[in-house]
N, C-alpha and C positions, 0 to 999 in steps of 0.2 A: 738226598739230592741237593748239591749245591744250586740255588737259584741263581739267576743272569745277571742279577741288579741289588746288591746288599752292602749294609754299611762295616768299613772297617773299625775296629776299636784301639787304635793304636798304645799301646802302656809305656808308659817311661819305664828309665830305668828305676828313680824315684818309685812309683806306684809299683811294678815290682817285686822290691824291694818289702817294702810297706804288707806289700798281699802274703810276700813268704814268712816275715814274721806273725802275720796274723794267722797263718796256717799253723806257725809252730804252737801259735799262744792256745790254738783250740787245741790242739793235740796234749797239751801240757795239763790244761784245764780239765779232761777227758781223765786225766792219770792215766790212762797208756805212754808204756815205757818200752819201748821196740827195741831190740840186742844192734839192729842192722835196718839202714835208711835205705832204701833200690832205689836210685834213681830211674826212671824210664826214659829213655836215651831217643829223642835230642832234648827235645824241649823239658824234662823236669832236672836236668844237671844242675841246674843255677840254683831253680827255686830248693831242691833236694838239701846243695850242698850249705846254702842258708839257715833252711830249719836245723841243719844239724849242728853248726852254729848254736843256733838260740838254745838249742835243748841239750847241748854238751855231749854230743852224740860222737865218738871216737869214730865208727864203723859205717862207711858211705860207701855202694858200690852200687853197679851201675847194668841195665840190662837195653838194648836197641830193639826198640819194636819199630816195628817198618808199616805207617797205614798212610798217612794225609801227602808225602810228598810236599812237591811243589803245589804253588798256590795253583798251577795248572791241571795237575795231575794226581788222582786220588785212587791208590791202590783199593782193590777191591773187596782184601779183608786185612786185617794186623796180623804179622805174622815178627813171631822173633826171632831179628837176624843174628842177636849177639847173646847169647845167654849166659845166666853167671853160671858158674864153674865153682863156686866155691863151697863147702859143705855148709848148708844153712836146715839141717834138720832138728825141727823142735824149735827154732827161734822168731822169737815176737819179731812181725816185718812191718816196718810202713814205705810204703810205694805212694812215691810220690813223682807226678807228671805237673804240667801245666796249667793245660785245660780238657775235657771233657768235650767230645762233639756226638760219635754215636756210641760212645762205652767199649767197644771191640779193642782199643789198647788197653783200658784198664783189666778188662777180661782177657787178654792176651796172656797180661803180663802175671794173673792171678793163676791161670792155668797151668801158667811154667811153675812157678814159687811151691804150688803146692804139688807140680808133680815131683817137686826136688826134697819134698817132707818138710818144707818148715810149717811152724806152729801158728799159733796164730796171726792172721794178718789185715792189716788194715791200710787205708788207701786217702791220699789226700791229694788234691788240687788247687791249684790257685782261681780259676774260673771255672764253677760249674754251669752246664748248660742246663737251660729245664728241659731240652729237646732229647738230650740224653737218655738212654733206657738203662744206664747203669749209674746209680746213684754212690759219689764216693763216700769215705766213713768224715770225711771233714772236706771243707770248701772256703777257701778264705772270700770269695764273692761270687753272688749267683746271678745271673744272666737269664731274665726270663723271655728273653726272645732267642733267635739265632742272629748271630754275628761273627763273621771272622776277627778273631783276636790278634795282633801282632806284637810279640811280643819283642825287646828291644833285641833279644840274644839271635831273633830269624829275621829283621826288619829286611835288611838286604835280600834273602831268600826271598822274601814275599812282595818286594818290590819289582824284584827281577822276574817273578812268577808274574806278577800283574800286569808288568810294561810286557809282555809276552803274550796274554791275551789280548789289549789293545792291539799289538800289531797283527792276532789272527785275523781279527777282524777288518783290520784297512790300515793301508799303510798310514806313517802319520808322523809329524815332526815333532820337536819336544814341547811346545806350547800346548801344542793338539792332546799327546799324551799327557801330560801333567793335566790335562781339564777333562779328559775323559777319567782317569783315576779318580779327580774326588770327583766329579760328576756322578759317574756308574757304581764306584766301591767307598766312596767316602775318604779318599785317601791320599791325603796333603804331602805329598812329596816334592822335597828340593828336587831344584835344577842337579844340582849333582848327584844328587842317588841316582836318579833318573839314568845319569850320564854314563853309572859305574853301572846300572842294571842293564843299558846297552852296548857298554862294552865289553860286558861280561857275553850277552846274546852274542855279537858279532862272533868274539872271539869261539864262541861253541859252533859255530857254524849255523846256527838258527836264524840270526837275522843278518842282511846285509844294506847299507849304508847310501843311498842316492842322493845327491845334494845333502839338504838340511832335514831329510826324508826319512825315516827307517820302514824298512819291509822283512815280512818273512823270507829267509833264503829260499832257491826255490829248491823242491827236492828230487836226488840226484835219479 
């Protein structure tokens, strides 16, 4: 259960950066040598395609688990929209995602892998939660409280999700939202993100524009 009032953790791309090599260095360090890297589709593309980088890894592919959404909306269980297709039976896997909130992606994505016969598998992230019930085999940093994470590659997504709750709650001009964000979520946003995550609302039909005002559209 997302709670009403929590703090953001916002990561450069620097920091990042920084977390996926240290994923790769634990994984190196472990001697596990994986044939093939899964990325878990959205959020471990980056860090995935990094470690494979650092550890001279040819074979990067990629699988869509579907659980968190938007920062508004949070599917009920992880289900996988995109699944690899490719023969991976018998092969050392590391799956690697982001972060860690209640395990159901990384279990998503270990259900599928081993119902397609690959061999051994292991699982890394760059932000482990301690709130998590599924502990992954490597974590480049652990998080012992809960916090939404944003990371640089969803920052828009999660902006646009935020300024979207602000406006469930009362309409509000850009001053108002930007002080309710780090106010209520912790989360320093420019004037212009702001402006692209309402013009993004506008433009979906979700919010519409009064003076200096924004409000939820109303619905049809």
């Amino acid at each position: 259960m997302i709670p009403e009032t929590f703090t953001c953790d916002a990561v450069t791309w620097e920091r990042a950066v920084s977390l996926s090599r240290t994923l790769a260095a634990k994984v190196r360090a472990s001697g596990f040598r994986p044939d093939l890297v899964v990325a878990v589709g959205r959020g471990g593309y980056v860090p995935a395609r990094i470690v494979c980088d650092e550890l001279l890894i040819m074979d990067l592919a990629g699988i869509r688990v579907e659980h968190w959404g938007t920062a508004e909306h949070k599917n009920e269980r992880a289900v996988v929209r995109r699944p690899l297709t490719d023969d991976i039976a018998g092969l050392a896997i590391l799956v690697v995602d982001d972060v860690t909130d209640t395990g159901d992606t990384l279990e998503a994505a270990l259900d599928h892998l081993e119902g397609r016969g690959a061999g051994e598998i292991r699982t890394g992230v760059l932000v482990h939660k301690q709130v998590c019930g599924v502990a992954p085999d490597y974590h480049a940093e652990f998080a012992p409280s809960w916090h939404w994470v944003i990371f640089p590659w969803a920052r828009h997504e999660d902006v646009f999700g935020f300024t979207g709750k602000v406006l469930a709650d009362e309409p509000a001009d850009m001053a108002e939202i930007r002080a309710i964000l780090a106010g209520k979520y912790g989360l320093l946003a420019g004037e212009e993100e702001v402006l692209e995550a309402l013009a993004d609302l506008v433009a979906a039909g979700r919010a519409v524009q009064d003076g200096p005002r924004y409000l939820l559209a109303p619905r049809e």
